[in-house]
N, CA, C and O atoms as a GROMACS GRO file, in nm:
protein
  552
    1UNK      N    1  -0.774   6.136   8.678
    1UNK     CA    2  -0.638   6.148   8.724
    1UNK      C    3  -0.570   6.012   8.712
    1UNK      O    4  -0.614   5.904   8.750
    2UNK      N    5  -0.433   6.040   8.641
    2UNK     CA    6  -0.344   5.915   8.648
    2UNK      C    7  -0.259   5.918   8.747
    2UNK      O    8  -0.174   6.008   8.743
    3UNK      N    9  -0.257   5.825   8.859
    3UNK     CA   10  -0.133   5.798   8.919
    3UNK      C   11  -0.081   5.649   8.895
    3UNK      O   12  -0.138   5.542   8.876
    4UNK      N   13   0.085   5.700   8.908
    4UNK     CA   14   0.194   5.537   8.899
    4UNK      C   15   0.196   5.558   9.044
    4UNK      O   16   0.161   5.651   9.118
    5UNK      N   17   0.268   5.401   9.068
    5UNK     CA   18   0.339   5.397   9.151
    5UNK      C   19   0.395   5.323   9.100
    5UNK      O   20   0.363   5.255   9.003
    6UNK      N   21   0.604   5.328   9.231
    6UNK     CA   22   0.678   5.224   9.139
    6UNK      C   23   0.726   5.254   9.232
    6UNK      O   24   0.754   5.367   9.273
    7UNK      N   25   0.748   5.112   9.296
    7UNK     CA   26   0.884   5.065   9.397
    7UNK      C   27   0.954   4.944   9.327
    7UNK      O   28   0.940   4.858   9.240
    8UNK      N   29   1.030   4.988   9.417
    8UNK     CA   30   1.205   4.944   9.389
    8UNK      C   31   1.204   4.829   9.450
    8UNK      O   32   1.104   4.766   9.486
    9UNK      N   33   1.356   4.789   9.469
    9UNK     CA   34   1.431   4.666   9.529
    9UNK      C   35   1.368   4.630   9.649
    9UNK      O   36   1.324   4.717   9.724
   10UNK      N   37   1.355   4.486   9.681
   10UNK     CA   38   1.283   4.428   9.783
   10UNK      C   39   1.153   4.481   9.812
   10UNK      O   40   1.115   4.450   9.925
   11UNK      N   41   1.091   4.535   9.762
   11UNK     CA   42   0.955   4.585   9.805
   11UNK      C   43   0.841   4.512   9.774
   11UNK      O   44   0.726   4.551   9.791
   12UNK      N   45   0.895   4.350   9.704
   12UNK     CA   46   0.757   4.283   9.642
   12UNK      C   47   0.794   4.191   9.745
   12UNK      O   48   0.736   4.083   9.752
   13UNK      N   49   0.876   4.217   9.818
   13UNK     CA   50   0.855   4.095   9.943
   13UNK      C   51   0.796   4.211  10.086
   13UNK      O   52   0.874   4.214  10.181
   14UNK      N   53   0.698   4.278  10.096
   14UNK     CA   54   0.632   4.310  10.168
   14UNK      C   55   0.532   4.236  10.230
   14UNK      O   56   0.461   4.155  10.171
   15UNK      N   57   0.527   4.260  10.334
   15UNK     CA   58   0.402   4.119  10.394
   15UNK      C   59   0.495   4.021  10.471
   15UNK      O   60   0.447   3.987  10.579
   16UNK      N   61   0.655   3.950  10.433
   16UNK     CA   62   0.704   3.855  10.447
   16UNK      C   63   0.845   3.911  10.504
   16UNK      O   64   0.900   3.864  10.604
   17UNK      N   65   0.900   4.024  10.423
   17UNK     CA   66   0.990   4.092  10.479
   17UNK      C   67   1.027   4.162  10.598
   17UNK      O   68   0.950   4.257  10.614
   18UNK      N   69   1.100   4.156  10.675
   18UNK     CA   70   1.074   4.222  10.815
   18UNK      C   71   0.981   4.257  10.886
   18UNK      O   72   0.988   4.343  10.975
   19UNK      N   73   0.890   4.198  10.857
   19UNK     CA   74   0.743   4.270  10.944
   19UNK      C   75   0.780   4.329  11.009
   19UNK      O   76   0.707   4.422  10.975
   20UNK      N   77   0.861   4.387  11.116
   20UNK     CA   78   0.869   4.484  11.257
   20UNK      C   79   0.893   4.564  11.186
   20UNK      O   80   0.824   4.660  11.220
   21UNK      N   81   0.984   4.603  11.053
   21UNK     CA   82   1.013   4.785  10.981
   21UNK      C   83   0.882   4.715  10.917
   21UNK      O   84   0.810   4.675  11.008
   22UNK      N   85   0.829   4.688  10.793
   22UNK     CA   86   0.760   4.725  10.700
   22UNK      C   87   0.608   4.651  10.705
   22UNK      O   88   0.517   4.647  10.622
   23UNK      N   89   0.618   4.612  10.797
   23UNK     CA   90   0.408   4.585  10.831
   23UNK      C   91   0.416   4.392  10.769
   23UNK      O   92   0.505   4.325  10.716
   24UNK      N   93   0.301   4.370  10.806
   24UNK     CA   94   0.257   4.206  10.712
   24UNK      C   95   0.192   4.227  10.620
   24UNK      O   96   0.156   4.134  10.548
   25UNK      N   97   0.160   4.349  10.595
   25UNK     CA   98   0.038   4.327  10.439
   25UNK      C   99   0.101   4.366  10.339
   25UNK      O  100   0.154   4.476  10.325
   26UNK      N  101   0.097   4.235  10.227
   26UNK     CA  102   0.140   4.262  10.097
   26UNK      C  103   0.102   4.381   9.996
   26UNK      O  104  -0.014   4.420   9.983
   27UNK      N  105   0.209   4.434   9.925
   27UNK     CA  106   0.153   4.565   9.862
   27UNK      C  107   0.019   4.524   9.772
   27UNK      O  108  -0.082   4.595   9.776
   28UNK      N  109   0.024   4.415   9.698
   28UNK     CA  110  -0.090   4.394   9.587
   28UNK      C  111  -0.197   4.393   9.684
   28UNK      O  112  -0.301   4.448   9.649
   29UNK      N  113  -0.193   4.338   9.806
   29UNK     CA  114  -0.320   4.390   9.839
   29UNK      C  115  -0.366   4.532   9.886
   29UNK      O  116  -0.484   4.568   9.877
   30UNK      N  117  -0.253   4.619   9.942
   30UNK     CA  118  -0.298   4.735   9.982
   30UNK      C  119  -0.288   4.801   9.826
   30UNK      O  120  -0.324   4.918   9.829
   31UNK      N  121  -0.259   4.769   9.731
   31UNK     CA  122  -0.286   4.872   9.578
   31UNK      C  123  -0.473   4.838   9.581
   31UNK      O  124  -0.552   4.930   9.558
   32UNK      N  125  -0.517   4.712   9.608
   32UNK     CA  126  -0.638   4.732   9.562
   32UNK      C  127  -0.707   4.827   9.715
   32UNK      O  128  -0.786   4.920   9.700
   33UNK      N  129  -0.668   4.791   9.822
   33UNK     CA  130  -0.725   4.940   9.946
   33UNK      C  131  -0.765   5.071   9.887
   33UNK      O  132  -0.873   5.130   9.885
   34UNK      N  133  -0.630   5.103   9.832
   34UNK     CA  134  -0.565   5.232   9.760
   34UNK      C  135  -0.682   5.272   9.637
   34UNK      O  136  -0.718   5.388   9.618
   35UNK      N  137  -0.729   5.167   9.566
   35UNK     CA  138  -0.827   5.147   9.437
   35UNK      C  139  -0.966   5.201   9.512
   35UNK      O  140  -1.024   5.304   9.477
   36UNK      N  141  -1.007   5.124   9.609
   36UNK     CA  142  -1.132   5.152   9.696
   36UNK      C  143  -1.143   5.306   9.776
   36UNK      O  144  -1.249   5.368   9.786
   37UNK      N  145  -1.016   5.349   9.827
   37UNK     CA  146  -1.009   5.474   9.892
   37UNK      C  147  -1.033   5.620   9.771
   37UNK      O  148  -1.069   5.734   9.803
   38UNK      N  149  -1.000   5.572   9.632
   38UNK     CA  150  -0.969   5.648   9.528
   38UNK      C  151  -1.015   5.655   9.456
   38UNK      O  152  -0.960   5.719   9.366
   39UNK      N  153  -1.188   5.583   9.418
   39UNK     CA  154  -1.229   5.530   9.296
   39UNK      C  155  -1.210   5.594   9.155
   39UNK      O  156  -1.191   5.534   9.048
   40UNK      N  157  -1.220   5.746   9.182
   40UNK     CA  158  -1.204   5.842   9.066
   40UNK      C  159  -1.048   5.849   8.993
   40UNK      O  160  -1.038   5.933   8.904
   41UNK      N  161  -0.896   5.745   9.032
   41UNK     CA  162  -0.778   5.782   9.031
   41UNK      C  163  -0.752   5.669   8.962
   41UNK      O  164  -0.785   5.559   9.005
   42UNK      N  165  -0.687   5.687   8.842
   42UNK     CA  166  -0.642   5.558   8.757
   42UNK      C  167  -0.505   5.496   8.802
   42UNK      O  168  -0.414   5.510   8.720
   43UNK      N  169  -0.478   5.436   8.906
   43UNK     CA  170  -0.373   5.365   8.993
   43UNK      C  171  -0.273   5.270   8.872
   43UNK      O  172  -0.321   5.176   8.807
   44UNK      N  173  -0.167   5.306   8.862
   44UNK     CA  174  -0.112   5.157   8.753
   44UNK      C  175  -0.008   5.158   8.825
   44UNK      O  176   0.046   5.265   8.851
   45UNK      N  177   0.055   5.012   8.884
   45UNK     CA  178   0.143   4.933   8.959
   45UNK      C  179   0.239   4.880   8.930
   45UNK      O  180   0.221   4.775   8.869
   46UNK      N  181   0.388   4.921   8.956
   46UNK     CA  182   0.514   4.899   8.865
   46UNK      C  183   0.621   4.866   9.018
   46UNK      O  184   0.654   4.936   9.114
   47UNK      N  185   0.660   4.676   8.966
   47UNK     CA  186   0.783   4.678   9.100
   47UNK      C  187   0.884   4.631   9.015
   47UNK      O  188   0.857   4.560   8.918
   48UNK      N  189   1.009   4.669   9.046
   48UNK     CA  190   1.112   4.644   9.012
   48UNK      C  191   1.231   4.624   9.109
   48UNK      O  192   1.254   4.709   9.195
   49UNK      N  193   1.317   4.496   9.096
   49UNK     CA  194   1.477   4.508   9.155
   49UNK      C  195   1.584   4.561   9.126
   49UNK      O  196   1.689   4.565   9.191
   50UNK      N  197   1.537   4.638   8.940
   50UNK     CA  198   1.627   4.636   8.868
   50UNK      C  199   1.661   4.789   8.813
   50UNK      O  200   1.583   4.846   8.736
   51UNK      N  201   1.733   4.826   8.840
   51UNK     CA  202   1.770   4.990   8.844
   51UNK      C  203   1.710   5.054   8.689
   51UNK      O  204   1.629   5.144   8.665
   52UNK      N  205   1.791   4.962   8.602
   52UNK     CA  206   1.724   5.001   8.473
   52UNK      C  207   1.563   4.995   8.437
   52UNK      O  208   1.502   5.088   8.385
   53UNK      N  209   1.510   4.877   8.474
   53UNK     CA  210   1.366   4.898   8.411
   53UNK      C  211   1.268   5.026   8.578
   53UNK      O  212   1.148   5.054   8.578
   54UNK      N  213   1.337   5.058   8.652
   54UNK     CA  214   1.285   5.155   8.714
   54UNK      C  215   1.325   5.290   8.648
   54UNK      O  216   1.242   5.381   8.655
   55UNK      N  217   1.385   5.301   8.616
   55UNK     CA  218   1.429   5.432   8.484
   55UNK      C  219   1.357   5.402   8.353
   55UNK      O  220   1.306   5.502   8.304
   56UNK      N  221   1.341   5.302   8.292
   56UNK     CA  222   1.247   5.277   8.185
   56UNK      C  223   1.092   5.316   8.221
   56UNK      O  224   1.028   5.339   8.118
   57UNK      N  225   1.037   5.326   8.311
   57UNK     CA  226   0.927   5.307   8.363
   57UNK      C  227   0.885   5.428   8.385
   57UNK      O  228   0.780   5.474   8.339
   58UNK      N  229   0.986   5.504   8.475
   58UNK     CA  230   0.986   5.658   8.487
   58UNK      C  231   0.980   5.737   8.351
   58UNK      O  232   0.907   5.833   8.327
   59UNK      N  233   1.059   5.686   8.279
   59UNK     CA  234   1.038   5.723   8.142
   59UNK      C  235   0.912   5.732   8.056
   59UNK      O  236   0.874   5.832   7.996
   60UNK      N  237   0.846   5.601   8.058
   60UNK     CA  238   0.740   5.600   8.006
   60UNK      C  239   0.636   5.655   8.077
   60UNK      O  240   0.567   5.727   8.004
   61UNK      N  241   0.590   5.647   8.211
   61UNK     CA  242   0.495   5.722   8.265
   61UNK      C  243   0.534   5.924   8.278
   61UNK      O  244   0.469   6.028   8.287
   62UNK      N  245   0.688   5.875   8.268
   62UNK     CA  246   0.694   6.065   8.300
   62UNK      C  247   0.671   6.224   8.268
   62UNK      O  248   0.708   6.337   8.301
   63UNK      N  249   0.555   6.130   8.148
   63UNK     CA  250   0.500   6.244   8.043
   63UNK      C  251   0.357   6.231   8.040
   63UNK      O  252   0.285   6.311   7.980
   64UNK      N  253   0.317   6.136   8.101
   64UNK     CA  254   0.181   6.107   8.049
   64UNK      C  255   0.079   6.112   8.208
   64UNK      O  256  -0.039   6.146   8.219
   65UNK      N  257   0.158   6.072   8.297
   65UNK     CA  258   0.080   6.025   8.455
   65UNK      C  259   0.033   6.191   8.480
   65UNK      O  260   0.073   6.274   8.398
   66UNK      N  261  -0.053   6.236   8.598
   66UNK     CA  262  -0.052   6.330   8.671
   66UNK      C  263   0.022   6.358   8.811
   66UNK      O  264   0.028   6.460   8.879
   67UNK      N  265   0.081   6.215   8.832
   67UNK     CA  266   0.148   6.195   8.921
   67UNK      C  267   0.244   6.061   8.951
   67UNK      O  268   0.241   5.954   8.890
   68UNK      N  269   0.307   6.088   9.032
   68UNK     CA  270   0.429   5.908   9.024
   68UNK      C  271   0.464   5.909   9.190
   68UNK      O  272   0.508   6.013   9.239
   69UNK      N  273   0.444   5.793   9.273
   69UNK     CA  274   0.445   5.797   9.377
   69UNK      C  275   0.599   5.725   9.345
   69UNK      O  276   0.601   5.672   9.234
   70UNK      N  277   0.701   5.715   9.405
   70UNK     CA  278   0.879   5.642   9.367
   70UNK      C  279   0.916   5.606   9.558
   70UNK      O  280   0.953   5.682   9.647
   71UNK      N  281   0.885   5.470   9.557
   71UNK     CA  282   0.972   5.430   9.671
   71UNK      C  283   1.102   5.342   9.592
   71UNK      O  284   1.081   5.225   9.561
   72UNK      N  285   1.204   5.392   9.570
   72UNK     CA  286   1.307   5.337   9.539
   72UNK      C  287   1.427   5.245   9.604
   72UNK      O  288   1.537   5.197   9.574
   73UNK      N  289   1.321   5.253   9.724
   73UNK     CA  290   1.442   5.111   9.806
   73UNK      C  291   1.544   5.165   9.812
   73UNK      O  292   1.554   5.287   9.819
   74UNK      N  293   1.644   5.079   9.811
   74UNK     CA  294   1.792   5.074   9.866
   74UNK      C  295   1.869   5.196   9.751
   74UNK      O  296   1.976   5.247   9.784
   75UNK      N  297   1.828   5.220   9.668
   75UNK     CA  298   1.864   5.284   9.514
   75UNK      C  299   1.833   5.423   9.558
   75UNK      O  300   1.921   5.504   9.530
   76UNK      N  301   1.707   5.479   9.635
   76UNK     CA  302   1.720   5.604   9.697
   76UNK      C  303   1.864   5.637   9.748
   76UNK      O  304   1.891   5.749   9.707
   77UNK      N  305   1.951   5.593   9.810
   77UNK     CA  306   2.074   5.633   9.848
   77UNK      C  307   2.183   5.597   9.761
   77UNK      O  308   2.289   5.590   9.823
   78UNK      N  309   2.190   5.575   9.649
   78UNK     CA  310   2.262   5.513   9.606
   78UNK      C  311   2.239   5.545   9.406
   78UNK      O  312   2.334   5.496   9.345
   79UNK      N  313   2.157   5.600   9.333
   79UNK     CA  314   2.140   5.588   9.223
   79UNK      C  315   2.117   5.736   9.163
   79UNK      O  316   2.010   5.797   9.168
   80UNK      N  317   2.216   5.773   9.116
   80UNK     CA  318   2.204   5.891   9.067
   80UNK      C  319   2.119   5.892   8.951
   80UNK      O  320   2.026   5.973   8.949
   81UNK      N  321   2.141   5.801   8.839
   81UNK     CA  322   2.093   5.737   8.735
   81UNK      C  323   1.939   5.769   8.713
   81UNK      O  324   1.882   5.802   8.608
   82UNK      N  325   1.871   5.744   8.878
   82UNK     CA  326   1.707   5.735   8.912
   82UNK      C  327   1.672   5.874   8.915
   82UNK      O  328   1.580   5.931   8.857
   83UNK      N  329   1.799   5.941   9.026
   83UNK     CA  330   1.743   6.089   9.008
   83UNK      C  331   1.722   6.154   8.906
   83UNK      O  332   1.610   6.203   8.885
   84UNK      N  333   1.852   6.172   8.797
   84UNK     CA  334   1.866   6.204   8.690
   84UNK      C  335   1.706   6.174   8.600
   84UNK      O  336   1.631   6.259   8.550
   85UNK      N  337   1.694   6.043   8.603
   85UNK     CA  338   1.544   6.027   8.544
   85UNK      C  339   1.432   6.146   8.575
   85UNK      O  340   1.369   6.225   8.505
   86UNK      N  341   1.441   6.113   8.726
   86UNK     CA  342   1.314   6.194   8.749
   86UNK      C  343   1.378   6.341   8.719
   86UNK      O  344   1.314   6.377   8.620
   87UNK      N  345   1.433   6.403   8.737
   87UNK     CA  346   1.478   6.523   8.650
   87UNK      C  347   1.392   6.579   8.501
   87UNK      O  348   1.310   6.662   8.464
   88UNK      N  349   1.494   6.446   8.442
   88UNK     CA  350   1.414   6.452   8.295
   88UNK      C  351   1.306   6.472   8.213
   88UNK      O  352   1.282   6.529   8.107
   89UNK      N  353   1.222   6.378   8.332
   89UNK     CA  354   1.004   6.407   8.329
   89UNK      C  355   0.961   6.538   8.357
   89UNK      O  356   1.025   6.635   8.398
   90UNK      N  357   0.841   6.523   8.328
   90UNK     CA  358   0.782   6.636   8.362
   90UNK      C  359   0.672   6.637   8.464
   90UNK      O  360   0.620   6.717   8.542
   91UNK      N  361   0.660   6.512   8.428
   91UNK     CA  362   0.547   6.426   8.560
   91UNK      C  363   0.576   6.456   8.759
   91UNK      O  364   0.679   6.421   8.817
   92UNK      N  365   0.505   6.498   8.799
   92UNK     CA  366   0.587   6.520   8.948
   92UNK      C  367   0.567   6.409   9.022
   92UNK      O  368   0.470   6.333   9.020
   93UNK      N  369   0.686   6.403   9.103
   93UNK     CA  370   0.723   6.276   9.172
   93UNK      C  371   0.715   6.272   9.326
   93UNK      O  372   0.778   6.355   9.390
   94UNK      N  373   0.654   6.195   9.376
   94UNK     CA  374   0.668   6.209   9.533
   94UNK      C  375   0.740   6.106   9.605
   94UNK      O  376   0.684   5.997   9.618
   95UNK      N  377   0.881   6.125   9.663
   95UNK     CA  378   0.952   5.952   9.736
   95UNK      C  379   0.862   5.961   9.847
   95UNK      O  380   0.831   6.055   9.920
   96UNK      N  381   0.824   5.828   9.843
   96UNK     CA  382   0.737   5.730   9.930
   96UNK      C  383   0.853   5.658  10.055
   96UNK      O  384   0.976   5.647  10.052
   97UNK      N  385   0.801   5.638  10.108
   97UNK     CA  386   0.954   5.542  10.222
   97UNK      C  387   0.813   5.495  10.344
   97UNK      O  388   0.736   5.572  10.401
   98UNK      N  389   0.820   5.381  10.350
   98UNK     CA  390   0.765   5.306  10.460
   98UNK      C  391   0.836   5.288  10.581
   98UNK      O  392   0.747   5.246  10.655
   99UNK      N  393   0.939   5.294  10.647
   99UNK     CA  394   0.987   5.332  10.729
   99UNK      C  395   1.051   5.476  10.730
   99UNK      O  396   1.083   5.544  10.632
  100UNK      N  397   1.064   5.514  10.895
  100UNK     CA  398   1.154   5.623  10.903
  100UNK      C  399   1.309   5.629  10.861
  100UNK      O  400   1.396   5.602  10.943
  101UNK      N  401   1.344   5.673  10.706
  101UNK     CA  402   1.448   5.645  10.675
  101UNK      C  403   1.545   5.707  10.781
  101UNK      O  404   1.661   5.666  10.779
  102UNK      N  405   1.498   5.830  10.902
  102UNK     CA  406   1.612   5.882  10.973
  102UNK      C  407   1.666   5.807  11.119
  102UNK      O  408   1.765   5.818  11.192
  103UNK      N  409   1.529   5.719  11.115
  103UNK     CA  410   1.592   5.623  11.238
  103UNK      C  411   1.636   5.531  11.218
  103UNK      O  412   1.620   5.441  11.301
  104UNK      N  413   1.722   5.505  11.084
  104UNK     CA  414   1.778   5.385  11.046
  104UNK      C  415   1.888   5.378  11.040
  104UNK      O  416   1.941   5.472  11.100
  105UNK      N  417   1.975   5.292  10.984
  105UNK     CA  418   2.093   5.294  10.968
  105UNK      C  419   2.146   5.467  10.919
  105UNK      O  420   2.065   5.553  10.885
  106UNK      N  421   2.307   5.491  10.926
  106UNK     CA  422   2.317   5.622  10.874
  106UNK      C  423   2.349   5.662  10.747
  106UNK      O  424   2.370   5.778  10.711
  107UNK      N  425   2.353   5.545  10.667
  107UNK     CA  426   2.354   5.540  10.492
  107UNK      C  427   2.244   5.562  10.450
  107UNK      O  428   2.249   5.608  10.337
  108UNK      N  429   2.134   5.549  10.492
  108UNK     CA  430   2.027   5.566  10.468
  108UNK      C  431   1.941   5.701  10.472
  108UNK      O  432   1.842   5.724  10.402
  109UNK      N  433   2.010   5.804  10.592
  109UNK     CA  434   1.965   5.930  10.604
  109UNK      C  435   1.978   6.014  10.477
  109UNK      O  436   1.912   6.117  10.491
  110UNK      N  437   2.035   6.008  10.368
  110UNK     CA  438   2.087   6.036  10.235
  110UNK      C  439   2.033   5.988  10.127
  110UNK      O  440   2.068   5.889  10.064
  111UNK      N  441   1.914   6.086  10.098
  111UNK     CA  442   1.819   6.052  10.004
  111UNK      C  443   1.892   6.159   9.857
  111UNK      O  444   1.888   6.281   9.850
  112UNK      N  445   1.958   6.054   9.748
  112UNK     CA  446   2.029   6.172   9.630
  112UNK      C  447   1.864   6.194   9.559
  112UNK      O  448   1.833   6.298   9.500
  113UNK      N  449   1.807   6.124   9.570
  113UNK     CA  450   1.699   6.147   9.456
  113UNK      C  451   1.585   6.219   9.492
  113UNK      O  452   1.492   6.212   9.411
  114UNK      N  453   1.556   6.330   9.661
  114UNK     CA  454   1.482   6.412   9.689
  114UNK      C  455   1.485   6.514   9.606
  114UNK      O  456   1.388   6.576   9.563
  115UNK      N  457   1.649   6.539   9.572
  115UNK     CA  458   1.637   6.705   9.539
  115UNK      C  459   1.526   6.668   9.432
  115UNK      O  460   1.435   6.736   9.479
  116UNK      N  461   1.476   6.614   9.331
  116UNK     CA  462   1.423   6.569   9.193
  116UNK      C  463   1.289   6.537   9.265
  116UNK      O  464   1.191   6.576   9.201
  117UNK      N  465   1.268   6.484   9.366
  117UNK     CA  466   1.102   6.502   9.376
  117UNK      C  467   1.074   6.650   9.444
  117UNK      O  468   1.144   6.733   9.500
  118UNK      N  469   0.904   6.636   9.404
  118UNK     CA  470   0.839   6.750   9.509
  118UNK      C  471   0.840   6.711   9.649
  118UNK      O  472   0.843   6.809   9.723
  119UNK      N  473   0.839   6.616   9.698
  119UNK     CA  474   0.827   6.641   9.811
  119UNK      C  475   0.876   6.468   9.878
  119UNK      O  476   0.897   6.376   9.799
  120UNK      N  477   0.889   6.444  10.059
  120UNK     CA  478   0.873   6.271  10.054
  120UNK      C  479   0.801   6.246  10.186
  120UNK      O  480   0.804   6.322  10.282
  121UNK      N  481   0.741   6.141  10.178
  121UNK     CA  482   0.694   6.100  10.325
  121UNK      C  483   0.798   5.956  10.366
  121UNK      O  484   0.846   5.875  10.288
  122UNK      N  485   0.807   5.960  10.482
  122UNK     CA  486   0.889   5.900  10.534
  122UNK      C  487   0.809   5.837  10.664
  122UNK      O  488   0.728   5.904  10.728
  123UNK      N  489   0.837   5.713  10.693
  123UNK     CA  490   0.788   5.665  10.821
  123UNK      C  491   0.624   5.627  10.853
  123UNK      O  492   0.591   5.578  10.961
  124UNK      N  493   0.547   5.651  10.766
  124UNK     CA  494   0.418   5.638  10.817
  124UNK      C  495   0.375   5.531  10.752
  124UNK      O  496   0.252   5.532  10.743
  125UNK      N  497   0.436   5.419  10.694
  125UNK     CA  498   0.432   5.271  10.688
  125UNK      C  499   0.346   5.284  10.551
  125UNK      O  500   0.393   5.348  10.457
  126UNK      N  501   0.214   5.219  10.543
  126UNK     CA  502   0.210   5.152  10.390
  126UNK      C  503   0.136   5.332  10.348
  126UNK      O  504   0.162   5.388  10.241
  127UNK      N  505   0.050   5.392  10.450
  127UNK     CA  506  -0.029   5.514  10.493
  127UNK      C  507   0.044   5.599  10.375
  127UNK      O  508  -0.028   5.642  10.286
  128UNK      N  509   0.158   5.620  10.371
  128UNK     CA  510   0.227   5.746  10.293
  128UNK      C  511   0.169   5.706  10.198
  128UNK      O  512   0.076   5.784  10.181
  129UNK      N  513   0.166   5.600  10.097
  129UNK     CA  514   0.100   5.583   9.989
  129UNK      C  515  -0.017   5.675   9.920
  129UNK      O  516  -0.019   5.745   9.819
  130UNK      N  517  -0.141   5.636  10.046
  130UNK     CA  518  -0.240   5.755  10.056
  130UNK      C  519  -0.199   5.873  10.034
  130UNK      O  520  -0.229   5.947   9.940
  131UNK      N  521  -0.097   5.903  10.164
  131UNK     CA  522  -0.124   6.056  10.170
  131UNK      C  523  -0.066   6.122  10.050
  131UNK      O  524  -0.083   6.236  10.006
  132UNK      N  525   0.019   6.002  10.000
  132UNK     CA  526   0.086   6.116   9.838
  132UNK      C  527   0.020   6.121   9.756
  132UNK      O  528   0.038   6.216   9.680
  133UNK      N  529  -0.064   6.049   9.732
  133UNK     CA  530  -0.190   6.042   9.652
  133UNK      C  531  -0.299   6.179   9.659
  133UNK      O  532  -0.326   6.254   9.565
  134UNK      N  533  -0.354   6.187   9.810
  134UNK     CA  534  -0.373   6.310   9.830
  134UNK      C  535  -0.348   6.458   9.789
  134UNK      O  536  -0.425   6.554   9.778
  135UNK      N  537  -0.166   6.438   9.765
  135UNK     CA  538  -0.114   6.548   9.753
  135UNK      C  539  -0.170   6.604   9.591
  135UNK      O  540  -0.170   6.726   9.573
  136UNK      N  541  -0.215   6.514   9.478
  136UNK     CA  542  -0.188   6.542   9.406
  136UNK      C  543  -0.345   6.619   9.361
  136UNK      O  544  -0.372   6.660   9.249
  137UNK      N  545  -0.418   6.622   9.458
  137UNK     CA  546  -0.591   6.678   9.474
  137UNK      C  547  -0.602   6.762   9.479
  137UNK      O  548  -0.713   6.812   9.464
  138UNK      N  549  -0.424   6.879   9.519
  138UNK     CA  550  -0.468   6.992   9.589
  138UNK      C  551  -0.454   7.091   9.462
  138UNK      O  552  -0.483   7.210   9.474
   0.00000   0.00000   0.00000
């Protein structure tokens, strides 16, 4: 099994960024957790700030992965462009969100790029990672 993952804007400052919403541990280290919890799952690791090469990316994995985990940061509310991508694939997509996007600000309750995934976890900090991973076993 191939899974991507690919987060978005500000997400390579995890560990350093708000610790009280998004935890202290850096993602590169929880991708290798993720490696150890999964041994049988070919994990490949994609961060971007940049709207376009997160649509390039989707592109290239969106035919080939068995799965694409998409925390898209700030661009979840905001990027039609991203949805539209995931549309396009055929690859299924799960939005990831490390905080509870509904106890946040209220721009944020407005995810355009759900309708285009299967499904999202929200709120259960670096954990959703796993569990979308999971999803793709069943």
């Amino acid at each position: 099994m191939k899974i991507g993952i690919i987060n978005g804007p500000n997400l390579n400052l995890l560990g350093v960024r708000e610790p009280e919403v998004y935890g202290s541990q850096r993602f590169e280290e929880y991708i290798h957790q993720l490696k150890v919890m999964f041994p049988s799952v070919n994990i490949e690791y994609f961060q971007s700030n940049i709207e376009g090469e997160i649509i390039d990316c989707l592109h290239k994995w969106g035919f080939t992965k068995s799965g694409i985990l998409l925390n898209a940061g700030g661009y979840t509310h905001t990027s039609v462009a991203i949805s539209d991508a995931i549309a396009a694939i055929t690859t299924p997509v799960v939005e990831v969100h490390i905080s509870n996007i509904y106890k946040r600000e209220e721009f944020r309750h407005k995810s355009i790029i759900s309708k285009e995934c299967v499904g999202m976890i929200s709120g259960l900090g670096l954990k959703g990672y796993a569990l979308a991973i999971s999803y793709f076993f069943e």
